[in-house]
C-alpha positions, 0 to 999 in steps of 0.5 A, spaced: 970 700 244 971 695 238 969 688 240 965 687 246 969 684 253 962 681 255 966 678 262 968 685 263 961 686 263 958 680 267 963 682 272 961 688 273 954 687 273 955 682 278 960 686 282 955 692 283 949 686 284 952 681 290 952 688 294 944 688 292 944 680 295 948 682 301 944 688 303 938 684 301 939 678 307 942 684 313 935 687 311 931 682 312 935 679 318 933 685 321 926 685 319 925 679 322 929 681 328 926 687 329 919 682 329 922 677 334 924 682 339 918 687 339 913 683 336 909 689 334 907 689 326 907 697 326 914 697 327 916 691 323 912 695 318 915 702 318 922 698 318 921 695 312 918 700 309 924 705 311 927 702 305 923 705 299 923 712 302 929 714 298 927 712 291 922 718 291 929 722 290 931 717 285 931 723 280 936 727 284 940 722 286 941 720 279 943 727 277 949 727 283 952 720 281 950 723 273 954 730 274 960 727 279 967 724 277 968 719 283 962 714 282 966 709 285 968 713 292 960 715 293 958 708 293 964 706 297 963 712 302 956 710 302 956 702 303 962 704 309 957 708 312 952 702 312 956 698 315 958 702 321 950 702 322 950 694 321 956 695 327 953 699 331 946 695 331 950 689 332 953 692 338 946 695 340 943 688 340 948 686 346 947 692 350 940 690 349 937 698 349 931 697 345 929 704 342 936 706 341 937 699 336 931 700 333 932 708 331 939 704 328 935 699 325 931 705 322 938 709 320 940 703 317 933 701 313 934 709 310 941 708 309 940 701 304 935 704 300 940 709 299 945 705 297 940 702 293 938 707 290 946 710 288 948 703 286 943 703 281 945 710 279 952 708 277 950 702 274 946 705 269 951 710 267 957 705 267 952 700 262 950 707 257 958 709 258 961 703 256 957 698 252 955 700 245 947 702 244 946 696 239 948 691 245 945 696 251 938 693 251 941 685 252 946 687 257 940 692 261 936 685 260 942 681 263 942 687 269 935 686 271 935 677 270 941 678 275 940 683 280 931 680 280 934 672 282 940 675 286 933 679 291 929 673 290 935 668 291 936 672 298 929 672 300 928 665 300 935 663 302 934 667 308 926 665 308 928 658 309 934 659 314 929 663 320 924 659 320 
């Protein structure tokens, strides 16, 4: 790689991001339903914490999506699986069966830390891949600003909007 194809980067890096910024407003949407419909702090509070559960397999996780071929298929694979999950919890909230909606809200929250957790994965091989090692701190810099603004973004923008 000769010269640096810096809109090719900021692409892909905002591609790989904007799914981080819609998972984070389907998570809190269900966090904040999921504490309307039940009203209970334990459940709200295990939901939101389900999420986190799959970064303790980060090395793991690391190590599969390092070793395969098809990165993009896993991460496509994953992300169709959450939004059957999202599917069926939407269809859940019509039916109005409360255990069965929050077991899918609970399978979903496991499922987007995984996704998470995969997308930083190829994220980082994409960037060690295809950037040369002088430009590799700037653009896991510029990785980083976009991925916080786009969480802190989604966060205020579905903050604003429930209330």
């Amino acid at each position: 790689m000769s010269e640096i194809n810096w809109r090719s980067i900021l692409f892909t890096i905002s591609a790989i991001n904007s799914l981080y910024f819609i998972i984070t407003l389907i998570n809190t949407l269900e966090l904040w339903i999921i504490s309307k419909i039940t009203a209970s702090g334990l459940i709200t509070g295990i939901l939101f914490s389900l999420t986190s559960i799959p970064f303790f397999f980060s090395y793991f996780t690391g190590t599969i999506v390092d070793t395969a071929k098809n990165k993009k298929t896993i991460l496509l694979t994953l992300s169709f699986l959450l939004l059957v999950l999202l599917l069926l919890s939407q269809l859940e909230l019509l039916v109005n069966n409360l255990p069965i909606l929050i077991l899918l809200f609970y399978t979903t929250a496991l499922m987007t830390g995984i996704v998470f957790d995969v997308s930083g994965s190829i994220m980082s091989v994409w960037i060690k891949e295809n950037v040369k090692e002088e430009f590799y701190k700037k653009v896991s810099s510029i990785n980083r600003t976009i991925t916080r603004s786009l969480g802190l973004f989604a966060e205020y923008w579905q903050g604003s909007f429930l209330r």
